[in-house]
C-alpha positions in Angstrom: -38.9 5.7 179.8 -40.7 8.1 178.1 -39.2 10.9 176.3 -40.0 14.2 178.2 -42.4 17.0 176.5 -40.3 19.1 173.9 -39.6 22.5 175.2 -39.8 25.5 173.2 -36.5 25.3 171.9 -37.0 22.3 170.3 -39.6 23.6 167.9 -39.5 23.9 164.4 -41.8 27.2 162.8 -42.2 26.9 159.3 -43.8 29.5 156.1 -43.6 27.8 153.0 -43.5 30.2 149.9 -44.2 28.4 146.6 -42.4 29.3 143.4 -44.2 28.6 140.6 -41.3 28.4 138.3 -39.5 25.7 136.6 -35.8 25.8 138.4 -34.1 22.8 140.1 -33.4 22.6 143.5 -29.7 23.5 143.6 -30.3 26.6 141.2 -33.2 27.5 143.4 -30.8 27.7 146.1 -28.3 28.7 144.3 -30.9 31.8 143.9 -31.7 32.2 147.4 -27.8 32.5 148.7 -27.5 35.2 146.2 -30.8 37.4 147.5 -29.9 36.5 151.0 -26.1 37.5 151.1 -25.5 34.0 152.0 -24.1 30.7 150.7 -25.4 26.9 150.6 -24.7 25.4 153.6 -24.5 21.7 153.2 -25.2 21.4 149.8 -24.2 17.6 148.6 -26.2 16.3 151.4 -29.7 15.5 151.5 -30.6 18.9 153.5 -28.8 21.8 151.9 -29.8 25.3 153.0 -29.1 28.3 153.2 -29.2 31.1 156.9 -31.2 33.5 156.3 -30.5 35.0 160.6 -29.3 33.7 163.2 -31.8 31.3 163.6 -33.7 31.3 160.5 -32.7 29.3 157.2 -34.4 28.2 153.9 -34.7 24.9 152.4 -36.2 24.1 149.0 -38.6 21.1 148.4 -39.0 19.7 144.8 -41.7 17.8 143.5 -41.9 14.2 143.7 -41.5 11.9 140.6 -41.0 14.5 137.9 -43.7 16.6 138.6 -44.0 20.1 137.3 -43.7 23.4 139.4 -44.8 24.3 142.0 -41.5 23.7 144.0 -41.7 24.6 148.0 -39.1 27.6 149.7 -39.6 26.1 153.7 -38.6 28.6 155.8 -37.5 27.4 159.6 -36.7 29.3 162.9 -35.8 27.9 166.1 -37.0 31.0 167.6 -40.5 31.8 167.0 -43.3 31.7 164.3 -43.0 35.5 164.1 -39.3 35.2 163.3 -39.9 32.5 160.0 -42.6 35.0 158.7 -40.4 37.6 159.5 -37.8 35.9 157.5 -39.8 34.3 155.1 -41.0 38.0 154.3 -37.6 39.6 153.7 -36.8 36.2 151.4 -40.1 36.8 149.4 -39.6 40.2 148.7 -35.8 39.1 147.7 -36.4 36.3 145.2 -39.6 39.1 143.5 -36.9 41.5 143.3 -35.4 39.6 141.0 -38.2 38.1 138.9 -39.5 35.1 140.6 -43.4 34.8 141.5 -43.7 33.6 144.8 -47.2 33.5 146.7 -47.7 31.8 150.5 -49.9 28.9 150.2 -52.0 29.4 153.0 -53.7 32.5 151.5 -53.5 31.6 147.8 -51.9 35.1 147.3 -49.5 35.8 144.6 
């Protein structure tokens, strides 16, 4: 039986903000709980994160195989596409507040 069409509920929206810095993951998040108010939730597993809303929250990809920065900020809502830029904005202009240089890959801009 096939598996019926995925309502919009069941989407994903992702922004990806890349940080051009050389930081871990866990300090990376470790980052992002402080700017957001927040704390890592599930950290020890293999998909920490940290809420950024009710139904926004930010993971952190790190580069494969000991590659350098850039390491990717995903930022996921269950809600709408205009709700992860929404959040992914606030995060952005967070993590710049305190130092970090993070541009949206999609535009190339810093």
């Amino acid at each position: 039986m096939a598996s019926p069409d995925p309502t919009a509920e069941d989407l994903l929206h992702v922004v990806t903000l890349v940080v051009d810095l050389p930081v871990g993951k866990l300090d990376a998040l470790d980052v992002i709980a402080f700017v957001a108010d927040g704390e890592v939730v599930g950290a020890g597993t293999a998909t920490p994160r940290v809420p950024l809303g009710a139904s926004s929250w930010a993971e952190v990809e790190i580069p494969r195989f000991g590659d350098p920065p850039p390491l990717a900020v995903d930022v996921f809502s269950t809600a709408t596409f205009a709700d992860a830029q929404w959040a992914a904005g606030r995060l952005r202009a967070a993590l710049e507040g305190v130092g970090w240089t993070v541009r949206d890959p999609r535009s190339g801009e810093v």
